[in-house]
N, CA, C and O of each residue as an XYZ file, in Angstrom:
764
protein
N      23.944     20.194     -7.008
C      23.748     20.110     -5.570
C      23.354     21.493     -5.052
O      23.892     22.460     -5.592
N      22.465     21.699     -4.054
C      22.090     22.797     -3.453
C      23.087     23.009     -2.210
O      23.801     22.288     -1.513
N      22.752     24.420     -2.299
C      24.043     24.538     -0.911
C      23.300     25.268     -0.024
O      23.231     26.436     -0.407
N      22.534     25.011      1.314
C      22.671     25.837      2.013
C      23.542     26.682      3.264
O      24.081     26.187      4.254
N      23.515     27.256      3.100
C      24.415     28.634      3.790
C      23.922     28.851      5.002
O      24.682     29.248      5.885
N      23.005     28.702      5.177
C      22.622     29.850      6.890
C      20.454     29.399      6.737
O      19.576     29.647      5.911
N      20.514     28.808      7.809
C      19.185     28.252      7.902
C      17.868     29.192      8.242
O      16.704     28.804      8.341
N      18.423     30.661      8.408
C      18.040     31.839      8.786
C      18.451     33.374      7.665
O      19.561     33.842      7.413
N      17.224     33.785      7.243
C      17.865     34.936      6.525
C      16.971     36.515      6.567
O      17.119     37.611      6.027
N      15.922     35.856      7.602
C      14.922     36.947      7.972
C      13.971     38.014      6.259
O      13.149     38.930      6.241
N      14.611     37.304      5.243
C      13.940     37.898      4.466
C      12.434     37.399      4.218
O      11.803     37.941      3.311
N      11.680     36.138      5.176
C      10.674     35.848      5.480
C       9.537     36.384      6.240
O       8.338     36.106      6.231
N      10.135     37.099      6.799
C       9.699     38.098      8.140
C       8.693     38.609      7.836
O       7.690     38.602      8.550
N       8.778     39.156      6.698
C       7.401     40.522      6.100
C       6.358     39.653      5.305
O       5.572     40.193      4.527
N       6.371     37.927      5.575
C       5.031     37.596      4.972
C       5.403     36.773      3.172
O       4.693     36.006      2.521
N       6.572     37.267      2.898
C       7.334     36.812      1.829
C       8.085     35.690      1.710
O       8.602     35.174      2.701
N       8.225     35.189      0.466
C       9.036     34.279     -0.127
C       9.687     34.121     -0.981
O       9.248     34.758     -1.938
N      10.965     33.349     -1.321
C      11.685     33.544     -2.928
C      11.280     32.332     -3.452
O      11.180     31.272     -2.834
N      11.031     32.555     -4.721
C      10.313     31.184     -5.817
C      11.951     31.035     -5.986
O      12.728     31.892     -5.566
N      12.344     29.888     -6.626
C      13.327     29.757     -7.424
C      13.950     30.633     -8.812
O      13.510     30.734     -9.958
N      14.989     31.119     -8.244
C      15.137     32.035     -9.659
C      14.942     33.193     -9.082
O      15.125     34.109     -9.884
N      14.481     33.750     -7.429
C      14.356     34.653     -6.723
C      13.450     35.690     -6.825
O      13.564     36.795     -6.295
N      12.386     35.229     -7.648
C      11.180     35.932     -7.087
C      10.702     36.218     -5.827
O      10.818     35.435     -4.884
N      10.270     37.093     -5.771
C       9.636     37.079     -3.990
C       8.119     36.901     -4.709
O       7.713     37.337     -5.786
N       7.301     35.911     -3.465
C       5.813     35.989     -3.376
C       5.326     36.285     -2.273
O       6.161     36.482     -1.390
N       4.081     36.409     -1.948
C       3.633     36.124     -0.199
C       3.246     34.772     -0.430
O       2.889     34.152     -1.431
N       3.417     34.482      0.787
C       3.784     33.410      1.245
C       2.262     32.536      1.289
O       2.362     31.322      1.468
N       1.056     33.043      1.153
C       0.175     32.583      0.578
C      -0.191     32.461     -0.802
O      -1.334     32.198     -1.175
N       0.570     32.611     -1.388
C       0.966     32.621     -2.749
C       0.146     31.001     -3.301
O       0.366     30.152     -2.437
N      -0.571     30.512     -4.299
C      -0.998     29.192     -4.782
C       0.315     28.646     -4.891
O       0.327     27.598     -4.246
N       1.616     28.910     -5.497
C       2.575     27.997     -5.374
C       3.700     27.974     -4.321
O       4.830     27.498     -4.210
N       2.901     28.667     -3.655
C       3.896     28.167     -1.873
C       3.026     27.226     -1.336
O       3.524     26.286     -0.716
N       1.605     27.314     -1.477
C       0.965     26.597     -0.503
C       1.165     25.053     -1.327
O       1.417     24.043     -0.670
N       0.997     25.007     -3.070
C       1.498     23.599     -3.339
C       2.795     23.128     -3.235
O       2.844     21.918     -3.455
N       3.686     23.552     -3.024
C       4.975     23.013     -2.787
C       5.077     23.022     -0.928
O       5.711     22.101     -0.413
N       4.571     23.860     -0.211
C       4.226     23.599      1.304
C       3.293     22.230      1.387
O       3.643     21.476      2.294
N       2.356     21.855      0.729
C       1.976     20.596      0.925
C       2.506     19.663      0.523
O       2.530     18.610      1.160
N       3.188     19.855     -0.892
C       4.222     18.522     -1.035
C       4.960     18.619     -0.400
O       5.493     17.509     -0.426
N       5.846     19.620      0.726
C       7.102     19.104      1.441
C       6.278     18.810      3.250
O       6.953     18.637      4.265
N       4.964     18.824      3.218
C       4.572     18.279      4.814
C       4.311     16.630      3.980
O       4.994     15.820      4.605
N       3.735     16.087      3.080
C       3.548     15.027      2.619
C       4.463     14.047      2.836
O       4.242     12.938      3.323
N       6.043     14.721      2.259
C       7.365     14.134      1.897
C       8.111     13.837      3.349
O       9.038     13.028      3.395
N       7.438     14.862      5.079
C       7.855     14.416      6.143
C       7.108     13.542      6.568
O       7.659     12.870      7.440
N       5.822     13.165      6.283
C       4.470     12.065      6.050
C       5.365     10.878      5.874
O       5.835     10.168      6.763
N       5.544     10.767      4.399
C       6.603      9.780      3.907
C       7.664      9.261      4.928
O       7.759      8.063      5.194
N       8.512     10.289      5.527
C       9.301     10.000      6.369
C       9.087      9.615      7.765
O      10.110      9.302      8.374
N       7.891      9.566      8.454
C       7.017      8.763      9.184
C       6.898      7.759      8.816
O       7.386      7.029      9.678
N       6.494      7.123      7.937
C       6.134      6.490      7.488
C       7.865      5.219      7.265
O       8.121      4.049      7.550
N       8.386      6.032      6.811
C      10.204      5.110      6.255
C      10.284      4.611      8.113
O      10.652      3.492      8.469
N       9.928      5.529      8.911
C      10.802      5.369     10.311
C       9.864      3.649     10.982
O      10.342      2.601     11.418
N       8.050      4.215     10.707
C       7.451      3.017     11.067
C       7.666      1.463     10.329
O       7.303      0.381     10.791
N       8.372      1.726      9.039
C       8.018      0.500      8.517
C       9.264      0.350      8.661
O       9.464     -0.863      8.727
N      10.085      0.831      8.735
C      11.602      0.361      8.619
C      12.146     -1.126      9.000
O      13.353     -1.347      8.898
N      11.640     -1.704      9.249
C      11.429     -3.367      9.760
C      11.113     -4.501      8.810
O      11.363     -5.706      8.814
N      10.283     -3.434      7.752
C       9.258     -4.322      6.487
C      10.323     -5.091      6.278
O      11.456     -4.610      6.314
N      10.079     -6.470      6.017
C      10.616     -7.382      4.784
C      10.381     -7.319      3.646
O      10.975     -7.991      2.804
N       9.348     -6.391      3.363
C       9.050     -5.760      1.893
C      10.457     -4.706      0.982
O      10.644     -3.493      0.881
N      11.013     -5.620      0.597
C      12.439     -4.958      0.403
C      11.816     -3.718     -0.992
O      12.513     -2.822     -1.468
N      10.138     -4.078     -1.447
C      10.303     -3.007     -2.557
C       9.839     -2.130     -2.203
O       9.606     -1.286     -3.068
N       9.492     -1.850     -0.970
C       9.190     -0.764     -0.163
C       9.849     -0.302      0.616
O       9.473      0.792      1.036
N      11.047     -0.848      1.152
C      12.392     -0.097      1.498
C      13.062      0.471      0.873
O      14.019      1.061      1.373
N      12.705      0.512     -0.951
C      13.392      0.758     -2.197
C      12.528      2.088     -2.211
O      13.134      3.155     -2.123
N      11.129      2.084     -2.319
C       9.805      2.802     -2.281
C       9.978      4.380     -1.662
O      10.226      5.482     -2.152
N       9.781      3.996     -0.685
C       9.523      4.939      0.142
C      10.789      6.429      0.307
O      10.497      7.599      0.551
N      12.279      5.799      0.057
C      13.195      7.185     -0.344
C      13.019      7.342     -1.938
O      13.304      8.430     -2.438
N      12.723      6.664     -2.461
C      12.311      7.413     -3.958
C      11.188      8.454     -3.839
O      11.205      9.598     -4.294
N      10.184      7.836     -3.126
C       8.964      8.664     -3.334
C       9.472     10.095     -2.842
O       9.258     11.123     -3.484
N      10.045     10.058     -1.846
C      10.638     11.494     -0.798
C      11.750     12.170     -2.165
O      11.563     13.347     -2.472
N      12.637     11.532     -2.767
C      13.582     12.302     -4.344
C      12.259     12.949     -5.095
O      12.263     14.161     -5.307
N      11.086     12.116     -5.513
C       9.990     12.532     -6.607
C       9.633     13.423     -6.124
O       9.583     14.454     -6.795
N       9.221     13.435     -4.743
C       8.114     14.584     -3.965
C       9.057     15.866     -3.984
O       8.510     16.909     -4.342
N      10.578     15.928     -3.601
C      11.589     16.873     -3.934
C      11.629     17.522     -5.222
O      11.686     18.745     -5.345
N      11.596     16.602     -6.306
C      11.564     16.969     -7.346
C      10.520     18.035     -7.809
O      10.578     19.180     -8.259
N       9.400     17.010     -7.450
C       7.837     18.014     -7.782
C       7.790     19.618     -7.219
O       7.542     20.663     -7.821
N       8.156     19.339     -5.731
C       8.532     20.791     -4.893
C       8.917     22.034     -5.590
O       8.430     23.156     -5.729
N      10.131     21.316     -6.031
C      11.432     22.176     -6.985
C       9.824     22.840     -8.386
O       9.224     23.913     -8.317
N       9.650     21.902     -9.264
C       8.913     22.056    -10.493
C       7.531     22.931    -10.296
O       6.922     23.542    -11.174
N       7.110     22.787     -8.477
C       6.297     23.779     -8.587
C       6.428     25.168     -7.599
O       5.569     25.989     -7.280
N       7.609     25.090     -7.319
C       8.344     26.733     -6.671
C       9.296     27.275     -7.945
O      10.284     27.940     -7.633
N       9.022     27.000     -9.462
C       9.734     27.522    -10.333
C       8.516     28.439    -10.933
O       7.405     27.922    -11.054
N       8.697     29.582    -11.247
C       7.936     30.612    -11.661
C       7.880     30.340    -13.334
O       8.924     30.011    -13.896
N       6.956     30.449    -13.905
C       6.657     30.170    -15.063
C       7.841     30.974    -15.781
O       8.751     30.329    -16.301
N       7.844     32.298    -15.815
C       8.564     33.222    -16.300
C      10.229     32.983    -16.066
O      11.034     33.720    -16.635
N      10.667     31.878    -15.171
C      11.967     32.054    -14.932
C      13.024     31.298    -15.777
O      12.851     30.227    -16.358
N      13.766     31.795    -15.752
C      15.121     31.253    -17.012
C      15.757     29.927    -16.841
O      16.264     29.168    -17.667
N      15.607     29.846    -15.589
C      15.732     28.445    -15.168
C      14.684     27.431    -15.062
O      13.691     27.937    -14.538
N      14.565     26.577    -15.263
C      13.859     25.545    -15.506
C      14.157     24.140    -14.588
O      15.291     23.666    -14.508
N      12.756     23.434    -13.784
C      13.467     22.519    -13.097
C      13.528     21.524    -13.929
O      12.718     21.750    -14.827
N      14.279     20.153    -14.164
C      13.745     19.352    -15.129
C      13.042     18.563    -14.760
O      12.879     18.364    -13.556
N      12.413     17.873    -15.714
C      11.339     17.363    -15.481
C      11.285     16.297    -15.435
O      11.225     15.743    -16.533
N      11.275     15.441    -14.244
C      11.791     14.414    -13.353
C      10.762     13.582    -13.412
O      11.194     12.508    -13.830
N       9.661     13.526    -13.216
C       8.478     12.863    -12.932
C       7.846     12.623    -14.214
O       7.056     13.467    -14.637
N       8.079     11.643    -14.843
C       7.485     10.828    -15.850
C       6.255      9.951    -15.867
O       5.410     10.106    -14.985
N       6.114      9.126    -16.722
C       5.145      8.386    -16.868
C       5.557      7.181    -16.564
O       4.717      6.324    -16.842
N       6.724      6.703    -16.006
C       7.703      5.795    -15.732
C       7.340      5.741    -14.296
O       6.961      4.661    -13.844
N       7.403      6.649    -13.623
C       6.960      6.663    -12.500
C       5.633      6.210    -12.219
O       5.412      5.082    -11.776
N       4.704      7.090    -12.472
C       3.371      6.540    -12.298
C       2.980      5.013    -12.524
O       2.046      4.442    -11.960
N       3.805      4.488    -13.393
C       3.856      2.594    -13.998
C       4.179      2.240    -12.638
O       3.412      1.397    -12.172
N       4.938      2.571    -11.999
C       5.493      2.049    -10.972
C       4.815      1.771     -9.736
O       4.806      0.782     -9.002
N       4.113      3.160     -9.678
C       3.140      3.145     -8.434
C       2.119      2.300     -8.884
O       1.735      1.517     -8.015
N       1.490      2.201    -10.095
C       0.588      0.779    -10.353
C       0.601     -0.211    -10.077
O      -0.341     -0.930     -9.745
N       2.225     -0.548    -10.207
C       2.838     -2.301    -10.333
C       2.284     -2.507     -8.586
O       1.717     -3.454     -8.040
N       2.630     -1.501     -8.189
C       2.696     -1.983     -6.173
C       1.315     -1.900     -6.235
O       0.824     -2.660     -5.400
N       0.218     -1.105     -7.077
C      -0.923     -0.875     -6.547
C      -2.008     -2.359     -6.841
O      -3.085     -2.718     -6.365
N      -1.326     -2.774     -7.587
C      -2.098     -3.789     -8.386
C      -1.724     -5.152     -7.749
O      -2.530     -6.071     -7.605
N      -0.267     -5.193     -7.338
C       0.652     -6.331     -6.571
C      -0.377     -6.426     -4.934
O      -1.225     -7.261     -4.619
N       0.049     -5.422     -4.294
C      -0.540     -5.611     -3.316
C      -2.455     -5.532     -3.360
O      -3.091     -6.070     -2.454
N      -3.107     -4.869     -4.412
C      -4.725     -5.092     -3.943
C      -4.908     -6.640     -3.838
O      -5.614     -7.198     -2.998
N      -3.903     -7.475     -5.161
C      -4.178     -8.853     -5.188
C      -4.243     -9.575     -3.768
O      -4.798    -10.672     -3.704
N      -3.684     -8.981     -2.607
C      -2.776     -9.752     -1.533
C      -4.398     -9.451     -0.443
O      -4.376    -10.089      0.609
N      -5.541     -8.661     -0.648
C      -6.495     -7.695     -0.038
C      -7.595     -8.610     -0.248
O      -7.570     -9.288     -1.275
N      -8.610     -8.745      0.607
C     -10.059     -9.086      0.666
C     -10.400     -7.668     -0.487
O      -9.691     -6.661     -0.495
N     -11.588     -7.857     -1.384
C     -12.146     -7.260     -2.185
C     -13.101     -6.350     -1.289
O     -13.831     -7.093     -0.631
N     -13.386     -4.836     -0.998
C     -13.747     -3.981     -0.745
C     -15.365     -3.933     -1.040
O     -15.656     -3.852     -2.233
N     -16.211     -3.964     -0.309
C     -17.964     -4.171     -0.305
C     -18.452     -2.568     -0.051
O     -19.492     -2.015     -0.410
N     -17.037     -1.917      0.881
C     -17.890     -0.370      1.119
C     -16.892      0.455      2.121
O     -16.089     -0.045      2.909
N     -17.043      1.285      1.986
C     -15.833      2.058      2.110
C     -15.363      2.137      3.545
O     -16.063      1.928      4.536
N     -14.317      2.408      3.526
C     -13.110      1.717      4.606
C     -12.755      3.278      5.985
O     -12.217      4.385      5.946
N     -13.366      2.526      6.888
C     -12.655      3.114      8.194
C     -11.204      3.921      7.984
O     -10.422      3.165      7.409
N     -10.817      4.760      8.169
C      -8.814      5.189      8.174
C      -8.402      4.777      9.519
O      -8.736      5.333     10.565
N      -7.683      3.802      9.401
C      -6.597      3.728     10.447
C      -6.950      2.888     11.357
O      -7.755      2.010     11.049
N      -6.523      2.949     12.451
C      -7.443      2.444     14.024
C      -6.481      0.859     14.124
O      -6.053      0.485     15.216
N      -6.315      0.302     13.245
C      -5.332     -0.926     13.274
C      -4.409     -1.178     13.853
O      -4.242     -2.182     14.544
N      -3.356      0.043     13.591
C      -2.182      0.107     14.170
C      -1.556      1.667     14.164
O      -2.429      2.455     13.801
N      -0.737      2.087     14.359
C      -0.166      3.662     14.405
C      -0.010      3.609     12.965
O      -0.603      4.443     12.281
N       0.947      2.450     12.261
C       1.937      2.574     11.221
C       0.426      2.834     10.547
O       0.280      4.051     10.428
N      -0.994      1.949      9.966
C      -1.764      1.896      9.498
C      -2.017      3.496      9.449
O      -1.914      4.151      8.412
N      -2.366      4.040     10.722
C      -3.126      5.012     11.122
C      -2.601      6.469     10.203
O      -3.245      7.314      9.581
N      -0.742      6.240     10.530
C      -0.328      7.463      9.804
C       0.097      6.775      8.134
O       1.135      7.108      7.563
N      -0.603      6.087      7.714
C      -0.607      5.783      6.221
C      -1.362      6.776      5.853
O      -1.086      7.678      5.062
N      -2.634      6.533      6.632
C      -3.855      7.188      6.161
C      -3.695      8.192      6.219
O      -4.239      8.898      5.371
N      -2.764      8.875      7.367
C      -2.907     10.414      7.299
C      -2.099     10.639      6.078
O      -2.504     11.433      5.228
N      -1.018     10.015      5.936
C      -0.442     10.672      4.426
C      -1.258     10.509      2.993
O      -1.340     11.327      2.077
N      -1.782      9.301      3.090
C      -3.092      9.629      2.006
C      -3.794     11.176      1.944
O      -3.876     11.912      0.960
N      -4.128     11.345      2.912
C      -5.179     12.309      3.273
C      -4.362     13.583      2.746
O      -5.046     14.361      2.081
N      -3.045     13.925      2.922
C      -2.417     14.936      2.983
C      -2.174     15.098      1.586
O      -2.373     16.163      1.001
N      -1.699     13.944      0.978
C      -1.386     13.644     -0.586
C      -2.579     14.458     -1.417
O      -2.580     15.427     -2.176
N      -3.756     13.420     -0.795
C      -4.826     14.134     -1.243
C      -4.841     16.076     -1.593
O      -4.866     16.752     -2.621
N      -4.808     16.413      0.038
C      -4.735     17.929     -0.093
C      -3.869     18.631     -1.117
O      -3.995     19.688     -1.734
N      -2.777     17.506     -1.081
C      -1.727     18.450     -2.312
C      -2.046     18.475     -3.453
O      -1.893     19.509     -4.103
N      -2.752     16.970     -4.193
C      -3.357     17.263     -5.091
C      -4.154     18.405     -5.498
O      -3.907     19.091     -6.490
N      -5.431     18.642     -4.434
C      -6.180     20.050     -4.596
C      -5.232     20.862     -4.415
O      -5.812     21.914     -4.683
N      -4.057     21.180     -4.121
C      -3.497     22.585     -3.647
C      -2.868     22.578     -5.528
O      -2.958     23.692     -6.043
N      -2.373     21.614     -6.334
C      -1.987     21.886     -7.574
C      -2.917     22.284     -8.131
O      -3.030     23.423     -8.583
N      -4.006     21.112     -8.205
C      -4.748     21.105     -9.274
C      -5.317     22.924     -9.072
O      -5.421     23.590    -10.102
N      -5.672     23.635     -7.585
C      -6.100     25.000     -7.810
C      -4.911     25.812     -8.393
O      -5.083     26.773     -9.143
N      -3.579     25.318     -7.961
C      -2.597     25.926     -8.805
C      -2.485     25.818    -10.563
O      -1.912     26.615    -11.306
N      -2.992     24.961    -10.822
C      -3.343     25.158    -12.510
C      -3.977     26.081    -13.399
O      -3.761     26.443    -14.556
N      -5.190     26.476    -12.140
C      -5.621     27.266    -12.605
C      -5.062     28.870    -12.974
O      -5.902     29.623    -13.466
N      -3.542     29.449    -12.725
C      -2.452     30.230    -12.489
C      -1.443     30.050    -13.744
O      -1.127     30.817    -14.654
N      -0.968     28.380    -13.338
C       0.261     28.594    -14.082
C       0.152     26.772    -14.596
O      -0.522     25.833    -14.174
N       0.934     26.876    -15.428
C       0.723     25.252    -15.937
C       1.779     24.704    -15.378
O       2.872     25.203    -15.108
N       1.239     23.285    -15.174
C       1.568     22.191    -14.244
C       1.379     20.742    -15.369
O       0.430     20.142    -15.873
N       2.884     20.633    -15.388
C       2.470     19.235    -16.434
C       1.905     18.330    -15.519
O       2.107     18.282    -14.306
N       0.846     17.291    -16.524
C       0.322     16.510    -16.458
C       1.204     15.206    -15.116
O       0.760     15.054    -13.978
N       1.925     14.770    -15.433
C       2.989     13.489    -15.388
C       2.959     14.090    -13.751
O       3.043     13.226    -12.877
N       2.858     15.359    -13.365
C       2.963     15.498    -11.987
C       1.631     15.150    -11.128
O       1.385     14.574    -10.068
N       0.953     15.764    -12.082
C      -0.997     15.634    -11.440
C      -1.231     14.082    -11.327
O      -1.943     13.553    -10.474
N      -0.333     13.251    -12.587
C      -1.437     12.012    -12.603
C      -0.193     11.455    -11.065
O      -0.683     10.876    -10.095
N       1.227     11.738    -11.122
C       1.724     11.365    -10.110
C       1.280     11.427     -8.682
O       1.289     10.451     -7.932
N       0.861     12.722     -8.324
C       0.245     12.961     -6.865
C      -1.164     11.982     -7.032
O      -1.548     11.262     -6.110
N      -1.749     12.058     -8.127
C      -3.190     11.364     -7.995
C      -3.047      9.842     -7.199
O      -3.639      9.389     -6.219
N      -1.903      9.232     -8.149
C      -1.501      7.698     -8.129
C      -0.967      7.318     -6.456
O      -1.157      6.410     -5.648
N      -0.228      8.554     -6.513
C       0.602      8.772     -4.584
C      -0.561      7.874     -3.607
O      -0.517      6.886     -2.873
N      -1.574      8.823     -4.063
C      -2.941      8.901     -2.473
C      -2.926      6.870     -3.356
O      -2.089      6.050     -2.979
N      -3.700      6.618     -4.150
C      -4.147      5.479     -4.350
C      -2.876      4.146     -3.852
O      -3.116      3.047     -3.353
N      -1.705      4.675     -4.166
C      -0.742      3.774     -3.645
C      -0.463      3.355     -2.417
O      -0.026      2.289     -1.984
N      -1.001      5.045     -1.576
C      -0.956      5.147      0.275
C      -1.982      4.256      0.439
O      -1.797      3.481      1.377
N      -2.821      4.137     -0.060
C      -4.611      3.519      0.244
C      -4.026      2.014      0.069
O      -4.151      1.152      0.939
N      -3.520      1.862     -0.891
C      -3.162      0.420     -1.439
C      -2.073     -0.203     -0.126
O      -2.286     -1.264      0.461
N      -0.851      0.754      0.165
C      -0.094      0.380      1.289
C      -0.510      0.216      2.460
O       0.047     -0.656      3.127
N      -1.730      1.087      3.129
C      -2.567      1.147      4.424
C      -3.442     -0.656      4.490
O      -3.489     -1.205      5.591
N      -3.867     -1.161      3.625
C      -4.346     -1.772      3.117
C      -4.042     -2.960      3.376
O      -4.674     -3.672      4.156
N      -2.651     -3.427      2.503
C      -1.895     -4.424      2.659
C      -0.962     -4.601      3.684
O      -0.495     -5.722      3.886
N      -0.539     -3.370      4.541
C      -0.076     -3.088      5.896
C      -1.063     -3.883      7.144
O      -0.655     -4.556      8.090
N      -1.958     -3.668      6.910
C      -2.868     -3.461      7.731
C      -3.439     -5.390      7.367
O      -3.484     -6.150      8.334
N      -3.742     -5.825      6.208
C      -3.968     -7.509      5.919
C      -2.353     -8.511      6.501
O      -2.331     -9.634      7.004
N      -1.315     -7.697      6.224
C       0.119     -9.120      6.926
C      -0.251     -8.585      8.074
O      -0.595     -9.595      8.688
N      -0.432     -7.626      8.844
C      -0.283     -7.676     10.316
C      -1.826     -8.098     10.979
O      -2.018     -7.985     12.189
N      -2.584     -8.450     10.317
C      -3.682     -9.680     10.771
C      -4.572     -7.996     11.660
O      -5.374     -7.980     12.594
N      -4.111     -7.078     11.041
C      -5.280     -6.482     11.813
C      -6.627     -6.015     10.785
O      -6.679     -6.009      9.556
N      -7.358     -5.748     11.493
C      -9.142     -5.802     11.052
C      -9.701     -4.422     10.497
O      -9.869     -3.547     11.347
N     -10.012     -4.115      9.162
C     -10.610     -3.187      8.814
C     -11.562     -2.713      8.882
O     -12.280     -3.517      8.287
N     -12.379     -1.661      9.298
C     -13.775     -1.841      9.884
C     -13.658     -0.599      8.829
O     -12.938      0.363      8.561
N     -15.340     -1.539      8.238
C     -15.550     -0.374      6.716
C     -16.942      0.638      7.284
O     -17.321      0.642      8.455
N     -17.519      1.395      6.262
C     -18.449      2.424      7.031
C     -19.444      1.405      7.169
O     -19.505      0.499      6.338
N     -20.297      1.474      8.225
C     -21.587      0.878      8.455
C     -22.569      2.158      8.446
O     -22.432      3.235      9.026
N     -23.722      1.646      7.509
C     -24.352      2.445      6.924
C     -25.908      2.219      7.479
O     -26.842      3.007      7.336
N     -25.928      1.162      8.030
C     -27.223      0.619      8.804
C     -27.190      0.818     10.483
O     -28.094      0.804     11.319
N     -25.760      1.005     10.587
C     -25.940      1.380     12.386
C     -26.833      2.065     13.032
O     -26.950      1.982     14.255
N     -27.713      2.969     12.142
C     -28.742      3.866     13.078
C     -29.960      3.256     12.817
O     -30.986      3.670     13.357
C-alpha cells in the first residue's frame, strides 16, 4: 500500500520530479509526460464510470475500475527508472489484452458494419467523452511508444494501451447503437 503523507512538498517547484526509487527528473522528462498521460486517461476513465454508471452492462461495471487498477499499474511501470532497484511488477499481461478483445469482438457483433470512417461523438455527452478518452489513450500510446525510444517498455503494456483506444472505439460504438442514437460517418462527397 502507498502512503501518502502531505499532498504538498514543494520539491516540484524548480521544474522537477521524483521517478520512483527517487530520482529527480524535469518534469518534461519522456517518462513524466507518459505516465502524465496515462494518469489524465485513467480520470477519462473515471468520466466515463460516473456517465455510465446506470449501464445494465454489468461487464462494464466490472470494466471500467479494472481498467483505472491497469492504467495505475502501467503509471507505476513507467515512472520506474530503468536503473532502479526496485522494480514495479509486471501487472499487465497478455491476459489482459484477451480481455479487451472478448468486449471488442462481443460488442462490434451488436454494430452496423462500418462503410467509412466515423464522426466522434455528437450522440450523446456519455458517447462524446468516450471519444475523448479514445483520443487521449491514443496520445498515451505515442507518449510511450516515443518513450521507447529511451528506455524499454515491455511489450504487454504497448499492445495494452493499443487495445485500450480500440476497446474505447468499440464502447463509443455500442454506447451510442442501445441508445438508438445516429452515427454520422465522414462524408467525403459533401463538396
Amino acid at each position: 500500500m502507498v502512503k501518502l503523507s502531505k499532498l504538498y512538498t514543494r520539491q516540484g517547484d524548480s521544474g522537477e520530479t521524483g521517478l520512483i526509487g527517487g530520482v529527480r527528473v524535469k518534469k518534461s522528462n519522456r517518462q513524466v509526460e507518459a505516465y502524465g498521460d496515462i494518469d489524465e486517461l485513467n480520470s477519462w476513465i473515471g468520466v466515463l464510470r460516473a456517465c455510465l454508471k446506470e449501464s445494465s452492462d454489468i461487464t462494464l461495471q466490472k470494466s471500467l475500475p479494472e481498467i483505472q487498477q491497469n492504467l495505475f499499474d502501467i503509471g507505476a511501470e513507467l515512472a520506474t527508472p530503468a536503473e532502479s532497484e526496485w522494480k514495479s511488477p509486471s501487472l499487465i499481461s497478455a491476459n489482459e489484452v484477451t480481455t479487451l478483445e472478448k468486449d471488442i469482438d462481443a460488442w462490434t457483433s451488436e454494430v452496423p458494419e462500418l462503410k467509412s470512417f466515423l464522426l466522434p461523438g455528437g450522440g450523446s455527452q456519455t458517447t462524446s467523452f468516450i471519444h475523448v478518452a479514445r483520443t487521449v489513450c491514443r496520445r498515451a500510446e505515442r507518449s510511450i511508444i516515443l518513450l521507447t525510444e529511451d528506455l524499454e517498455v515491455r511489450a504487454e503494456v504497448v499492445q495494452y494501451i493499443n487495445r485500450l483506444s480500440d476497446w474505447l472505439f468499440a464502447l463509443a460504438r455500442v454506447t451510442a447503437h442501445r441508445n438508438g442514437e445516429q452515427e454520422l460517418l465522414w462524408d467525403t462527397s459533401r463538396k
